[in-house]
C-alpha positions in Angstrom: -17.4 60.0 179.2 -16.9 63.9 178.8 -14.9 65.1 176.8 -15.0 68.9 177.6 -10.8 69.3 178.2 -9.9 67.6 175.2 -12.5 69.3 172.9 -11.5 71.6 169.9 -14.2 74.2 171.2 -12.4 73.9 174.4 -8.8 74.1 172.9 -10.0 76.8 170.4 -11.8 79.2 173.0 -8.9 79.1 176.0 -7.2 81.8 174.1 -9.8 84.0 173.5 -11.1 83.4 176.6 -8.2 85.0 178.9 -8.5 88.5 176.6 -10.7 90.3 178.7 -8.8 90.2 181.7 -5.5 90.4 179.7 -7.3 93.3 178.6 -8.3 94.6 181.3 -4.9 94.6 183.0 -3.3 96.2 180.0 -5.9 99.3 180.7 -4.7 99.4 184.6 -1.2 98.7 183.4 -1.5 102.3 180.6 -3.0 104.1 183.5 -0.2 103.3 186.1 2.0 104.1 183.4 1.0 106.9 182.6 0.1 108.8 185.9 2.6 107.4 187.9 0.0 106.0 190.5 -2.2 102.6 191.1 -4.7 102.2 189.0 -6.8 100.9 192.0 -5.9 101.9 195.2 -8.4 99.8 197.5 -7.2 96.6 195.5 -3.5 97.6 195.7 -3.5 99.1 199.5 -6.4 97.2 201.1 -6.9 98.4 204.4 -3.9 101.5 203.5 -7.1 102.5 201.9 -7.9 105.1 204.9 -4.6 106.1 205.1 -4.6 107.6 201.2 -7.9 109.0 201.4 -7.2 110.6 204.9 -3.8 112.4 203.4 -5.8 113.6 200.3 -8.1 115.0 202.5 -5.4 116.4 204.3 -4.0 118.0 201.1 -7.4 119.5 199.7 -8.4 121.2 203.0 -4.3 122.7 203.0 -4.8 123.9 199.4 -8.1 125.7 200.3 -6.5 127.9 202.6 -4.0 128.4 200.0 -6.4 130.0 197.7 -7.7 131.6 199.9 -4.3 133.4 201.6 -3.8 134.1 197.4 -7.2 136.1 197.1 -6.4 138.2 200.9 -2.8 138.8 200.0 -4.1 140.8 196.6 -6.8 142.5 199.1 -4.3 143.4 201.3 -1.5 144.7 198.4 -4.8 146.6 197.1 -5.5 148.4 200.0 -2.2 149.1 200.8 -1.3 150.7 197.2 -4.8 152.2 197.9 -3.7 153.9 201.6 -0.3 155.0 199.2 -2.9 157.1 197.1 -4.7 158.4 200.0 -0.6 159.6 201.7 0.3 161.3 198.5 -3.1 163.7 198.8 -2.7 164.2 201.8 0.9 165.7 201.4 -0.3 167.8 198.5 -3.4 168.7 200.3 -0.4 169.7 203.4 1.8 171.7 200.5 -1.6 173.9 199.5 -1.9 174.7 202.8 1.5 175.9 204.0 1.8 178.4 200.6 -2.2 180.0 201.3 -2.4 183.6 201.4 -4.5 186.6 201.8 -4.5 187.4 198.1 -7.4 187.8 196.5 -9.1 184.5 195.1 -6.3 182.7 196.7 -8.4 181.3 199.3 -11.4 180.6 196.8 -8.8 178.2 194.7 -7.8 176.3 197.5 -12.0 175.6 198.5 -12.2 174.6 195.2 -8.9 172.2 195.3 -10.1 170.9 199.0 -13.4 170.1 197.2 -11.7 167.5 194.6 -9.5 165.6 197.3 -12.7 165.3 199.1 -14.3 164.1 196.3 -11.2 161.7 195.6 -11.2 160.6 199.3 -14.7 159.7 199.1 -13.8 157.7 196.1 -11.4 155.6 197.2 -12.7 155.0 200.5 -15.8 153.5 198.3 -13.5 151.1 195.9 -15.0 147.8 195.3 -13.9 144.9 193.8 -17.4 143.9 192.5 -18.1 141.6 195.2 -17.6 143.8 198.4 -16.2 147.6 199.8 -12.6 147.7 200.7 -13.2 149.9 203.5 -16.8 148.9 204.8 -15.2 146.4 207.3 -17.5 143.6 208.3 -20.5 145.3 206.3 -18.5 144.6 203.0 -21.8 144.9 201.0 -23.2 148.3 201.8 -21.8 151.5 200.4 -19.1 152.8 203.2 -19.0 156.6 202.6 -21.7 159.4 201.6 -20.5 161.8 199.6 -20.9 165.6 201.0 -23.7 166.0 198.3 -25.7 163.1 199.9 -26.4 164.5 203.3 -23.4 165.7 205.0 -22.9 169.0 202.8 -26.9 169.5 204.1 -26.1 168.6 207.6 -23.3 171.3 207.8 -25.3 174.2 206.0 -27.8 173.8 208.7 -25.7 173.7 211.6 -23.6 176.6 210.1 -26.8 178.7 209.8 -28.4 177.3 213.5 -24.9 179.1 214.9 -24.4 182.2 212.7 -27.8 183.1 210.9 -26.9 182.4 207.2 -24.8 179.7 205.2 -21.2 179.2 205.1 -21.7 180.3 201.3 -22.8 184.3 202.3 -20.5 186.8 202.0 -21.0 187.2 205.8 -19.0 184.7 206.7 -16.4 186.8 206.3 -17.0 188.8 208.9 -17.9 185.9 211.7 -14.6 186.7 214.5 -12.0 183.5 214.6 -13.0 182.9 218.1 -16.7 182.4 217.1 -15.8 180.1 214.4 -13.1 178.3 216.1 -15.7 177.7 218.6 -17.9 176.2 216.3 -15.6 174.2 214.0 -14.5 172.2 218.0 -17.7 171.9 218.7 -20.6 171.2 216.2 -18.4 170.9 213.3 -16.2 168.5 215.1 -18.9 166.7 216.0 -19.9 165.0 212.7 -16.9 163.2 212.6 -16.7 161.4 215.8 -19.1 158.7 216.8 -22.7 159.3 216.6 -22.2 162.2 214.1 -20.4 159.8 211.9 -22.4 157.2 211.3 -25.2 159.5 211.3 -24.3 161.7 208.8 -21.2 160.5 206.8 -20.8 156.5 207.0 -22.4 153.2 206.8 -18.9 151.3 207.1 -18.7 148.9 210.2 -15.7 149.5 212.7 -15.2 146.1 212.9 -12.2 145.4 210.2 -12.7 141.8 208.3 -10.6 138.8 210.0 -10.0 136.0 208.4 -8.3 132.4 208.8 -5.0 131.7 207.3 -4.3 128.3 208.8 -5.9 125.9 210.5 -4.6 127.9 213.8 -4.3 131.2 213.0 -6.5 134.3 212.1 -5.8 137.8 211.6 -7.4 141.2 210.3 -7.4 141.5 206.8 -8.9 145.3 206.2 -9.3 149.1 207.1 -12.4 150.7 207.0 -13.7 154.1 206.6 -14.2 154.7 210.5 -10.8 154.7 211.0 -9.7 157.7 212.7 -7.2 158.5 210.1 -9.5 158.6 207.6 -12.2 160.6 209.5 -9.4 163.3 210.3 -8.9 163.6 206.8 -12.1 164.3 205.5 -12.9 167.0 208.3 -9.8 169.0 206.9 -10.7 168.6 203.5 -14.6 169.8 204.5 -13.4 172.3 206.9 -11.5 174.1 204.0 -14.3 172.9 200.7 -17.3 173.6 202.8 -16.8 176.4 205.7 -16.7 179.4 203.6 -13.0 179.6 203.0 -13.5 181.9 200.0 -14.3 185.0 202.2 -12.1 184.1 204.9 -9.1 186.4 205.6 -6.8 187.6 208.6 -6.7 185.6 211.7 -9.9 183.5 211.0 -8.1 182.5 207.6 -4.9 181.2 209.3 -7.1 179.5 212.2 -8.7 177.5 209.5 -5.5 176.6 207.5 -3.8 175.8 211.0 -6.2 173.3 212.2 -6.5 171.7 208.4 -2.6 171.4 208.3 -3.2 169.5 211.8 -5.7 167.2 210.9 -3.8 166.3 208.0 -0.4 165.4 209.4 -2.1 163.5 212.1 -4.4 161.9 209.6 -1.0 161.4 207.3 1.0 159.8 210.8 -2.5 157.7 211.1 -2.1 156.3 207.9 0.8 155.3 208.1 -0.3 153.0 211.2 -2.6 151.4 208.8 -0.3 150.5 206.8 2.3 148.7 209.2 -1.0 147.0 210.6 -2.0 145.7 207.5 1.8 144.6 206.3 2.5 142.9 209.2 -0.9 140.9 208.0 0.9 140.5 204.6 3.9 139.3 206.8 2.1 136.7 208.7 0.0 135.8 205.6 3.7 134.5 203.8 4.7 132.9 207.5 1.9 130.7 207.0 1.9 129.7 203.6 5.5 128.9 204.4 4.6 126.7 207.4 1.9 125.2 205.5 4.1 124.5 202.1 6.2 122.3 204.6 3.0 120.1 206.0 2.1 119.8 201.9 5.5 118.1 200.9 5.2 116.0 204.1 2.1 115.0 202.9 3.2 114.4 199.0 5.8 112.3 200.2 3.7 110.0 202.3 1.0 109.8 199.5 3.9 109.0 196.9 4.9 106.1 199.2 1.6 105.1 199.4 0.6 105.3 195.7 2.7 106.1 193.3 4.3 102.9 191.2 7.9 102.4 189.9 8.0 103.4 186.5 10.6 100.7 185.3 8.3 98.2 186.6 5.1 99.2 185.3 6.6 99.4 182.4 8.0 95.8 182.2 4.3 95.0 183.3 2.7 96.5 180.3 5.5 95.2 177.8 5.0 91.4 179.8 0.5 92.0 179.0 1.3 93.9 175.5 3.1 90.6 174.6 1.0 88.1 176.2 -2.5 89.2 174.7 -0.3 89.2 170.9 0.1 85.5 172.0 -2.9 84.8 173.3 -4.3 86.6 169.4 -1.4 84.4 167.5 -2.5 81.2 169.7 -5.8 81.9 168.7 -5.8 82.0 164.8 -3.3 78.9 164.8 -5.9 77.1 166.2 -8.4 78.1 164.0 -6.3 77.1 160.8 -6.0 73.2 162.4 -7.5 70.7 160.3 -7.7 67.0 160.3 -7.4 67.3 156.3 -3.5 68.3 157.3 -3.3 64.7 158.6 -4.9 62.5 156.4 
């Protein structure tokens, strides 16, 4: 005869016995709790399973272009206070211009002055924010712009003296007619600032601006670069004035200088300008589709909240109805072990 079911092992050890589930459901009951969501989805969902984990995927891949859109839109608000910079020289450069005279050392002033907002041009067209160029388009990694020191300064000299016999810096540059150097500033001069000269002698940016995806559907231009014509425009005037001589320059060959300076900077100024209304309506479309996207995201929530998430009131009740039942099944437990049949004898 057995007499397993009627033991006091058997009585003694159901108790104790049902803790480690109880136990174990108190854990998944805490967690629900807590977070709001089922402790274990595949159990709860079963074949919902793929729904969850499809959505979540979903949701991560949404997010990524989130960060992303985050790290172009401060690119784009860089560049843009950087093209503000680039404006505000260029009117000052404009304002130096218009009030030149003949007066002695008036002219050497202003090569000095067109000297620094090359310099400063040179400088910002170079910014980087440790990881790539702002202006080197697709070739982000290499250095866009050579300062006139590094090569250009060099290539002018020599084309200078091929044409006239000595260096812009002689004192005989003064007496070269405005025709002559006219001529030359159309020709050779004008030369290293369109394509091959350009890349030859003053740039290593790429034409080709950086695009970039904002959504799943859509992808746009995200940069400027230093072979814009704008910005090519702008650093012939500043050269033309820092590195032609200007200092001995008077009379007619003086104002043909200063005139075709003042005209490359208002079309470079205009040119800007253009930049700038590309690049905003960038910023524009960047914010239409973070919008669009922050729609599809609470679409998404919602569905995984239906699919996941738990009523608070009930898992609550759940962990009170486990909290309560594993203090019984404790209480159970050390009643039995105090039975005796000494109590009944």
């Amino acid at each position: 005869m057995r007499t397993t079911f009627i033991s006091t092992l058997t009585v003694m050890n159901s108790p104790r016995n049902a803790l480690p589930r109880l136990q174990s459901e108190l854990a998944d009951a805490s967690k629900e709790l807590t977070t709001g969501r089922r402790a274990d989805l595949g159990l709860s969902l079963g074949v919902g399973t793929a729904e969850s984990v499809r959505l979540r995927a979903e949701d991560a891949s949404v997010r990524r272009y989130f960060d992303g859109n985050s790290a172009m839109a401060a690119q784009l608000e860089r560049t843009q206070a950087t093209l503000d910079d680039m404006r505000t020289q260029a009117d000052k450069f404009q304002q130096m211009l218009s009030s030149i005279s003949d007066a002695d050392g008036a002219a050497s002033v202003l090569q000095q002055q067109a000297g620094g907002f090359l310099d400063a041009l040179t400088s910002t067209l170079n910014l980087t924010d440790g990881r790539r160029y702002l202006f080197g388009g697709i070739n982000s990694g290499q250095k866009p712009i050579n300062n006139l020191d590094e090569g250009p300064g060099a290539a002018i000299v020599t084309a200078f003296n091929t044409r006239f016999g000595f260096d812009p810096s002689d004192p005989a540059t003064g007496t070269i007619p405005a025709a002559d150097l006219e001529n030359f500033i159309d020709n050779e001069f004008a030369a290293m600032f369109e394509e091959p000269g350009w890349s030859a002698t003053w740039s290593d940016a790429s034409s080709t601006n950086l695009r970039s995806s904002i959504s799943p559907l859509e992808r746009i231009e995200t940069s400027a670069n230093a072979n814009e014509p704008a910005m090519r425009k702008l650093a012939m005037a500043y050269t033309m004035v820092a590195a032609l001589g200007t200092e001995h320059l008077r009379g007619s060959a003086l104002a043909m200088v200063m005139d075709k300076a003042r005209s490359l900077t208002g079309t470079g100024t205009s040119e800007l300008i253009s930049i700038s209304t590309r690049l905003g309506t960038s910023q524009n479309r960047i914010e239409a589709a973070n919008s669009l996207m922050q729609r599809g995201l609470d679409t998404i929530g919602k569905r995984i909240d239906k699919l996941e998430s738990v009523d608070p009131a009930e898992a609550k009740t759940k962990l009170d109805l486990i909290s309560t039942q594993i203090e019984m099944s404790y209480s159970l437990t050390a009643r039995i072990l105090k039975m005796s049949i000494m109590n009944y004898v």
